[in-house]
N, C-alpha and C positions, 0 to 999 in steps of 0.2 A: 504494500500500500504506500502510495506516497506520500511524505511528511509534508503540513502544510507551511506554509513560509513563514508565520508566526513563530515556527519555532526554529527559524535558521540560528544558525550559530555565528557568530564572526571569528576569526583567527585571525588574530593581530600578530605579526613574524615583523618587527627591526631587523634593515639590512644594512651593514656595516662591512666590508671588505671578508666577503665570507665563501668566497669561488670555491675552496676545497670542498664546503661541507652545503654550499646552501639546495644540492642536486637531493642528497638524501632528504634533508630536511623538508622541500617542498614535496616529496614521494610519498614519505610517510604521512604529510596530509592530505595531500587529494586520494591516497588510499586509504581516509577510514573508510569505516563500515558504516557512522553515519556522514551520509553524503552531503544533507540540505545544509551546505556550507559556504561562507562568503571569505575568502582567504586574501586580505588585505596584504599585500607585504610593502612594508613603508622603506625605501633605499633613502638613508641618511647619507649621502653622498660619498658615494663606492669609488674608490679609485682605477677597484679591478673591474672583473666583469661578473660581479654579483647582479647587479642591475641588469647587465644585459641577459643573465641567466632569466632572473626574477619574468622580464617581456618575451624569454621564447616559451615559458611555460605557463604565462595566459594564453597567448595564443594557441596552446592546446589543451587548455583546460578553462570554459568560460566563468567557474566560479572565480577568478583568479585576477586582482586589482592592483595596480601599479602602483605608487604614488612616489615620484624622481623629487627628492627636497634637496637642497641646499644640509651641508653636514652641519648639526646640530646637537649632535649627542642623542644616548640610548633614550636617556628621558623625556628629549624633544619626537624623537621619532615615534616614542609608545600614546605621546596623545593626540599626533595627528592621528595616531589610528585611532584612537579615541574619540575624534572630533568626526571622523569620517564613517565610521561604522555603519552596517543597516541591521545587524540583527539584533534580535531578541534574546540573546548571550552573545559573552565576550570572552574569549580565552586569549592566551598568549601563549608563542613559540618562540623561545630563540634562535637565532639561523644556523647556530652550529651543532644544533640539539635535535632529537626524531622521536616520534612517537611509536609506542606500539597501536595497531590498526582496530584496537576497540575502545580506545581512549575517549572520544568524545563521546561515544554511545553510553560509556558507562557513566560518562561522569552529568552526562543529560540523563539518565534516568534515574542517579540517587536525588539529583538536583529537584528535578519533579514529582518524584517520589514523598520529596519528604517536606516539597513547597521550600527550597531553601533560596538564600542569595547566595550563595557560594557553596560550588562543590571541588572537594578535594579526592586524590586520588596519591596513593603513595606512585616512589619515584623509585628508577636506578641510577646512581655514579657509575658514571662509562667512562672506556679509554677506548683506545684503538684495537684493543683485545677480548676486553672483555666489560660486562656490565653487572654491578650488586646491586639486588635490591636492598629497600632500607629494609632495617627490623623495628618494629617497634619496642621499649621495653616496658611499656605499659597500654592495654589493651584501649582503641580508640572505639568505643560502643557505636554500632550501629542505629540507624534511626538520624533524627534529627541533632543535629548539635548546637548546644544553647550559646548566646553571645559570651558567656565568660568563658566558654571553653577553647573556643572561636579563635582567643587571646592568648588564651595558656598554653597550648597546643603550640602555639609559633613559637614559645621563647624558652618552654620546658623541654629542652632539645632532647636533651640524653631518654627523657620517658620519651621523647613522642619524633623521632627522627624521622620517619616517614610522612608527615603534613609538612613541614617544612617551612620558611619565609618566602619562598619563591613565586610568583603567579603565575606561572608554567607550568603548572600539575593543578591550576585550579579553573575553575565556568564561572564566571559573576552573573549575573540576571543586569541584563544593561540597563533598564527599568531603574536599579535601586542605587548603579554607577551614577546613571546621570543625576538624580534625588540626593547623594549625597554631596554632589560638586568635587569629587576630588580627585586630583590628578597628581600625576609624576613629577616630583619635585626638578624641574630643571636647571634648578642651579650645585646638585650633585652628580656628580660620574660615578658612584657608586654607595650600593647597598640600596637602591631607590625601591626595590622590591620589597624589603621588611619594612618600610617605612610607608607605604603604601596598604599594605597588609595591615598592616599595625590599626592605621587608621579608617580604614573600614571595619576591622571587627569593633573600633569602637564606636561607628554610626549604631545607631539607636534600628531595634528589630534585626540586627545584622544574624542571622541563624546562617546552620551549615550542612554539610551531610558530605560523608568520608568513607571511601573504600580503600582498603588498606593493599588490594591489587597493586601494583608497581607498574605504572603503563610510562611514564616518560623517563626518557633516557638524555641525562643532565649530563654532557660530554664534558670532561677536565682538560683542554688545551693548556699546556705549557706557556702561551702567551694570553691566557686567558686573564682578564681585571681580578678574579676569586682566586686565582692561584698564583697571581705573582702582586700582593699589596704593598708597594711601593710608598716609602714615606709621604707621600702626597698625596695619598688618600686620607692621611691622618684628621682634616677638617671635616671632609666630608662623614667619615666614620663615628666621630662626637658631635656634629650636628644631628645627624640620623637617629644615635641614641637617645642624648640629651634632648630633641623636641619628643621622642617615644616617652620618655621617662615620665616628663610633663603633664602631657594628653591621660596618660594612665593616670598618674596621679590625681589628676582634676575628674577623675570618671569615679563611677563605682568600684570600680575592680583595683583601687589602687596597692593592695595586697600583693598584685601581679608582679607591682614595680619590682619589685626584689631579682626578677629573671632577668627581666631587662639592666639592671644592673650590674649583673653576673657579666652579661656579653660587655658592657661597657667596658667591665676591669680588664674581662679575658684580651678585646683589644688593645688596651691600655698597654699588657704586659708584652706582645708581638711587637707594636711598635717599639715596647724598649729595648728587646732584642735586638731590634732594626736599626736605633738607635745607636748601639753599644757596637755592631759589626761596623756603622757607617761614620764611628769616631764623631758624632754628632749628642756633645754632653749636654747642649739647652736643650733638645727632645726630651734626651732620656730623662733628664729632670721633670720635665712637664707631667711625661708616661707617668712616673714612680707618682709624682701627686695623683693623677687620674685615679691611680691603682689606689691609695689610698684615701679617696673619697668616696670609694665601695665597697675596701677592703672587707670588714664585718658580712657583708649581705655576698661576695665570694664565698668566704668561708663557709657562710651560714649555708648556701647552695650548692656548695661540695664536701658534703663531713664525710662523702660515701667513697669520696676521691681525693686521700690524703699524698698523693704525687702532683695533684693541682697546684694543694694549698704549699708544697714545698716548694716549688716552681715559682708561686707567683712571690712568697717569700725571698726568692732567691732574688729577683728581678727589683725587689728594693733593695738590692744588696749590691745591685751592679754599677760600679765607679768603671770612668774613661779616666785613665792614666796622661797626665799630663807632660 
């Protein structure tokens, strides 16, 4: 039977110099299984031939929408697609990343299933070999998921590794996107995903629904922003937290803050690292304060992992040698 257009989906795909990988990537979505799909790929100004990849494969697949911008960053390019959508959800693909082929069927039918704004679907970390899925260590219940869990879920990493910060394993109802006004912060290059997240579980009726299935495959490039954090992410990294920290705290669930503080120090103490290798002492000074304005609520969120708390110990302990 065929689906009515009410319930198309949009796939928002960012394209950034991504020629090796953007062939699979667009494969694995014009072959899901559900088909009534409007496949936006927004080219934030390619120098290679992503773009021209992105225009041979509308022309053979008419769900498939171009949009050539001027380079503007990851966060610029995810709200034109935001701005330009037509469906009735909105998911998001990064171009270096593939899906497995029942991924938006499933995650449209917990979505609708359980009347949600957001549906989640657990992930894999890939390489060029091979792909894990996550585990969860604490069981994510089926059925509907209430707004505080919504929250707790993104930041209580270690129990709930498979929901993830990302919006690439998740369906919004574009309905409750646009109601809520919020968009990708543009004046970060990274981490604009948890902060994004962040801020819709705490829009008001924000519910969810989660299959703990593993359908996207989250690729780790070597040059990728998450696996190579360069001291110059460090702004970006404590504006991200510190406006999270805030928004929770002014909400009901400010109980929560406690996790978000956790990632705050655990970045804290990376950059002091970073610091320490790069012979750069006003960082590491800065790091070691950071770390010790959430050191207690660290601790307190790793009694279970006392190699943490020795680690992050250690890292106020690190002097540059003059």
């Amino acid at each position: 039977m065929e689906m009515i257009d009410i319930d198309k989906i949009s796939v928002i795909i960012p394209v950034y110099n991504v020629e090796p990988y953007i062939r699979r990537c667009l494969d694995s979505v014009i072959s899901q299984t559900y088909t009534n799909l409007e496949i936006l790929c927004v080219n934030d100004g390619s120098t290679d031939n992503s773009g021209k990849i992105c225009d041979e494969y509308a022309l053979m697949d008419r769900r498939i929408r171009v949009i050539h911008k001027d380079n503007g960053g990851l966060s610029s390019a995810l709200n034109v697609g935001l701005k330009n959508h037509t469906g009735r959800y909105v998911g998001f693909t990064d171009s270096d990343d593939w899906l497995e082929p029942e991924m938006f069927e499933v995650l449209h039918n917990i979505v609708t299933a359980n009347n949600a704004m957001v549906g989640v679907v657990n992930y894999f970390m890939a390489t060029d070999t091979k792909s894990i899925a996550m585990i969860n260590g604490l069981q994510i219940p089926g059925g509907s998921i209430p707004q505080r869990d919504m929250l707790l879920y993104i930041f209580k990493r270690d129990s709930y590794k498979g929901f993830s910060s990302s919006v690439c394993n998740r369906l919004f109802c574009a309905e409750f996107l646009r109601n809520s006004e919020i968009a990708f912060d543009e004046s970060i290059g990274f981490g604009m995903d948890t902060l994004f997240n962040a801020l819709i579980a705490l829009e008001e009726n924000c519910t969810g629904a989660y299959s703990d299935r593993a359908m996207y495959h989250y690729y780790q490039r070597g040059t990728s922003i998450t696996n190579n954090k360069p001291l110059r992410n460090i702004s970006d990294t404590f504006k991200i937290y510190g406006a999270i920290i805030d928004a929770i705290e002014k909400s009901t669930y400010s109980d929560i803050s406690i996790w978000v503080k956790r990632f705050y120090c655990y970045y804290a103490s990376l950059y002091a690292e970073m610091a320490l290798s790069a012979g750069n002492s006003e960082i590491l000074v800065d790091m070691q304060d950071k770390i010790n304005k959430y050191l207690s609520e660290y601790i307190e969120t790793n009694k279970e992992y006392p190699d943490r708390i020795g680690r992050i110990y250690n890292c106020l302990s690190l002097r540059i040698s003059e």
